[in-house]
Every structure is written in structure tokens, then in C-alpha cells.
C-alpha positions in Angstrom: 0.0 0.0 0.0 1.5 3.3 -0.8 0.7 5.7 2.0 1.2 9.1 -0.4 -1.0 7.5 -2.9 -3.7 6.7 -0.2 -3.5 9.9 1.2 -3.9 11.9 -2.2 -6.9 9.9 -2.7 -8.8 10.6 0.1 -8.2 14.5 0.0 -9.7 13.6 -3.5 -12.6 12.3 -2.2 -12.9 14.9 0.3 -13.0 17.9 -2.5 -15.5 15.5 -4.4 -17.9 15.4 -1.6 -17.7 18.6 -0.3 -18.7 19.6 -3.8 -21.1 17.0 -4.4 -23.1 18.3 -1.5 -22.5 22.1 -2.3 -24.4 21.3 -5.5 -27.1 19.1 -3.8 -25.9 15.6 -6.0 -27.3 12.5 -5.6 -24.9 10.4 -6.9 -21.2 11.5 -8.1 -20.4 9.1 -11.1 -17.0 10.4 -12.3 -13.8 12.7 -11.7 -11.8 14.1 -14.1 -8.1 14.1 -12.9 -5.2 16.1 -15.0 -2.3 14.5 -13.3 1.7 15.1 -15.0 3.2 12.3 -16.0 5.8 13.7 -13.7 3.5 12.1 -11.0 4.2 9.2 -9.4 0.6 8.0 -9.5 -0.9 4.7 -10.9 -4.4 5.1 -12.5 -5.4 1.6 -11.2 -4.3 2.2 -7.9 -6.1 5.5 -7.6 -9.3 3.5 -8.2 -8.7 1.0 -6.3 -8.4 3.5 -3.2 -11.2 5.6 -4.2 -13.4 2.3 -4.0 -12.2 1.4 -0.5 -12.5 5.1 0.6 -16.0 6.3 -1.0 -17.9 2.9 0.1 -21.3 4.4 1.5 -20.8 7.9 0.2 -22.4 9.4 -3.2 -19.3 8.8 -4.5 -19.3 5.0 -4.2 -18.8 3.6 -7.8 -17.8 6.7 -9.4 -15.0 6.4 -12.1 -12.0 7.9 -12.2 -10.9 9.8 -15.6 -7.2 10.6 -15.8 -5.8 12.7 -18.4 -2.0 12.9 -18.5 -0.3 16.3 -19.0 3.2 15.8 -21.1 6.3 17.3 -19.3 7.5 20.3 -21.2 9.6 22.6 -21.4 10.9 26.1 -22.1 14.4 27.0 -23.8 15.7 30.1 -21.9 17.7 31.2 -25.1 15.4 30.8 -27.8 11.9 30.3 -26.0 11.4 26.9 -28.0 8.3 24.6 -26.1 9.0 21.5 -25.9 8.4 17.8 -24.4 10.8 15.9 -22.8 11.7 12.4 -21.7 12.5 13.6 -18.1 14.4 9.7 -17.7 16.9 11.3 -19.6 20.4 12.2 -18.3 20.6 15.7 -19.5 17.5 17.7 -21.2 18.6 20.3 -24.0 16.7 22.2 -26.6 16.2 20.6 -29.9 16.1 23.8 -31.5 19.6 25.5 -30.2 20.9 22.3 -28.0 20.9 25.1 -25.0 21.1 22.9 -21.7 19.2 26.3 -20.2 15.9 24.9 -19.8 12.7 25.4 -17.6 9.9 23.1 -16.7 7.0 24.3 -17.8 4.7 21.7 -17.1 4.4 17.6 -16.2 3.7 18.2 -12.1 0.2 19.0 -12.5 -2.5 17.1 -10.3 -5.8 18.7 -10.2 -9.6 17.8 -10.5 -11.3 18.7 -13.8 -14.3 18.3 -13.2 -17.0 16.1 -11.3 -19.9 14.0 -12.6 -22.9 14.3 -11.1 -26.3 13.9 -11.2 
């Protein structure tokens, strides 16, 4: 079990509800997650905890959406965008080969939007 993972699951759940009863829902049936694939986070494992945690809530057998966000980035000299395989040793831009680089996204994790009805 990964504690983190848990954890970040069930302050999803929290937000979910507290919406889910802002809006009057009866049931919540899915949540959009953008997550960057700078995350550490496994889609499967996320659901799993979300069915253990929302058992008896509105939110019990809701799905889970997840869109991943590509790690990019930004070339300080020449302001070329572009992705990047962050495994690599060093990241440089393919337009100039400058090693001055700035993440510009791929550590996103935020809720989309929430099903209900």
C-alpha cells in the first residue's frame, strides 16, 4: 500500500464530496483528474483506493478519468516549447541544443471536473 497515494486519494474524495453536497448531488459518477506524467501515480491504484475510501458515500462507484499532461519545457535562449523524456540524463533544446531549460509543465494534479447527477 502506498501511504502518499492513499492519502492523495482521500483528500480527492474529500474535495469530491464537499462539492457533491455544495451542488445538492445524488450520486457523483465520475472525476476528471489532470495529473503530469511527472506524477508518481498509478491510475489503477487510484481507483482502487477511491473504491475502499467512498464505500457508502455518493461517490461509491464513481470512475476515475485521468488525463496525463506531457512534461514540457521552455528554452531560456530561444523560447522553444518542448516535451521531454524527463528519464533522460541531460535535457537540452532541440532547436539550439541550450542545456538552459525550464519546466513548464508535467507536475500538474488537479480535478477537472466532477460528474454528477
Amino acid at each position: 500500500m502506498n501511504i502518499h497515494e492513499l492519502a492523495v486519494t482521500e483528500s480527492i474524495l474529500k474535495v469530491v464530496l464537499k462539492h457533491a453536497e455544495a451542488s445538492n448531488a445524488q450520486k457523483v459518477v465520475s472525476i476528471d483528474l489532470k495529473v503530469g506524467e511527472m506524477r508518481d501515480f498509478v491510475e489503477e491504484w487510484m481507483q482502487w483506493y477511491f473504491d475502499y475510501l467512498s464505500k457508502g458515500t455518493v461517490a461509491e462507484e464513481s470512475k476515475i478519468n485521468v488525463t496525463k499532461i506531457p512534461v514540457k519545457f521552455q528554452c531560456k535562449e530561444c523560447a522553444e516549447n518542448f516535451n521531454a523524456d524527463v528519464k533522460e540524463k541531460e535535457i537540452y533544446c532541440p532547436c539550439c541544443e541550450s542545456k538552459q531549460v525550464e519546466l513548464v509543465s508535467g507536475t500538474e494534479f488537479f480535478i477537472e471536473s466532477i460528474g454528477v447527477i
